[in-house]
C-alpha positions as CSV (number, residue, x, y, z in Angstrom):
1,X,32.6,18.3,-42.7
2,X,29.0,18.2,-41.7
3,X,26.6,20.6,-43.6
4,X,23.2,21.4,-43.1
5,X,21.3,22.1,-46.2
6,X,19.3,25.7,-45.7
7,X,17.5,25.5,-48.1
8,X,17.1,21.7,-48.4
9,X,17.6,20.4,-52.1
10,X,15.3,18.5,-54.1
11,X,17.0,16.0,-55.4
12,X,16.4,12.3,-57.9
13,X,18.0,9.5,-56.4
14,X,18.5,5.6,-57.7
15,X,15.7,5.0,-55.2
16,X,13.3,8.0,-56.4
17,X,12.8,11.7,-55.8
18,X,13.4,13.0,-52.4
19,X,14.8,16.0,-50.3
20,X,18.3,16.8,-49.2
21,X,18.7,17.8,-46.1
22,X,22.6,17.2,-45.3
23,X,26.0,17.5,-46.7
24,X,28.9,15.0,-45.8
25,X,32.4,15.7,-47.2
26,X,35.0,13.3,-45.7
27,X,38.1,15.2,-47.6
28,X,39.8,15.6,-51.0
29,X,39.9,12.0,-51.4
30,X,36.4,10.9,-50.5
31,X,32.8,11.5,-52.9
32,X,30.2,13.6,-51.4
33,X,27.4,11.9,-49.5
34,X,24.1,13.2,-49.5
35,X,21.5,12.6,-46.7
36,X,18.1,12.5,-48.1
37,X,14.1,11.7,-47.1
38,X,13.1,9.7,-50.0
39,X,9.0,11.2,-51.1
40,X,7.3,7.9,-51.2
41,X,8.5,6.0,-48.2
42,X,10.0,9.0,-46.0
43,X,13.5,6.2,-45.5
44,X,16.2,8.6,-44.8
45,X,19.2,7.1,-47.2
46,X,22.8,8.4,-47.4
47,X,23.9,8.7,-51.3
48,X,27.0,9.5,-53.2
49,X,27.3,11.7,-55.9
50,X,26.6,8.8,-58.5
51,X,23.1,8.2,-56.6
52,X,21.8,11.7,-56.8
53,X,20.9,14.5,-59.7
54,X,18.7,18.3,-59.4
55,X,15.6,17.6,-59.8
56,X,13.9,18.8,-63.3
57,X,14.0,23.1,-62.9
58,X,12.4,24.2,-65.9
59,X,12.7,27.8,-64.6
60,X,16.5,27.6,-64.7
61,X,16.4,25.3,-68.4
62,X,16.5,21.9,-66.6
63,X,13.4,20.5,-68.9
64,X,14.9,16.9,-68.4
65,X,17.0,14.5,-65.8
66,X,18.0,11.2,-66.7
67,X,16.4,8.3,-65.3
68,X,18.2,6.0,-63.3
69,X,17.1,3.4,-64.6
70,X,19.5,4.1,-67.7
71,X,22.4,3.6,-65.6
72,X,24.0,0.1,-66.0
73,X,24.0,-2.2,-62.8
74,X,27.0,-2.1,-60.1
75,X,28.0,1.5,-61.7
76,X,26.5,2.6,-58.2
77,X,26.5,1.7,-55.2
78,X,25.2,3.5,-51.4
79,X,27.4,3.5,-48.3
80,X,27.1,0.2,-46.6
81,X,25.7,0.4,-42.7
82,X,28.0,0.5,-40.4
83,X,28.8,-2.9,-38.0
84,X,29.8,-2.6,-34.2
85,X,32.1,-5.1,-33.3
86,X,33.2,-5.4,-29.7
87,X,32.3,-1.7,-29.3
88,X,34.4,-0.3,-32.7
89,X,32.2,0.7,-35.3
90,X,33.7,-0.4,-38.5
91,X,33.1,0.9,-42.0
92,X,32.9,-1.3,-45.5
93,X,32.9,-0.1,-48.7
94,X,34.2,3.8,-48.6
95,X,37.1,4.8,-51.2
């Protein structure tokens, strides 16, 4: 399933703030990827849940979000690109 964010969501990400904009759910059996435009450089990245947290939302109680930075290396990791082989397009690194 493909979802377009309406709304989009502001989101942190382990490669800084940014905006949601799409929703990818693969099934039951897959994480949640997250399209998002990073603030700083406009990249567009995809993310999995691991990658991404709300924003800070004090209106709501969300005085705090915890940096990335606190998260030990190789606990996270994005979606590799793809690689076209002979015209297949082959996928690494998905669960």
């Amino acid at each position: 399933m493909f979802l377009q964010l309406n709304p989009p969501i502001p989101v942190e990400t382990s490669k800084g703030p940014g905006i949601a904009h799409f929703l990818v759910d693969y099934s039951v059996e897959h994480d949640l990827y997250w399209v998002v435009f990073l603030d700083n450089s406009g990249e567009c990245w995809t993310l999995n849940n691991k990658e991404i947290r709300a924003q800070k939302n004090i209106s709501i109680g969300r005085h705090h979000v915890e940096s990335f930075n606190k998260i030990p290396p190789n606990t996270h990791k994005s979606i590799p690109p793809a690689t076209t082989v002979h015209s297949t397009t082959v996928h690494f690194g998905r669960s």
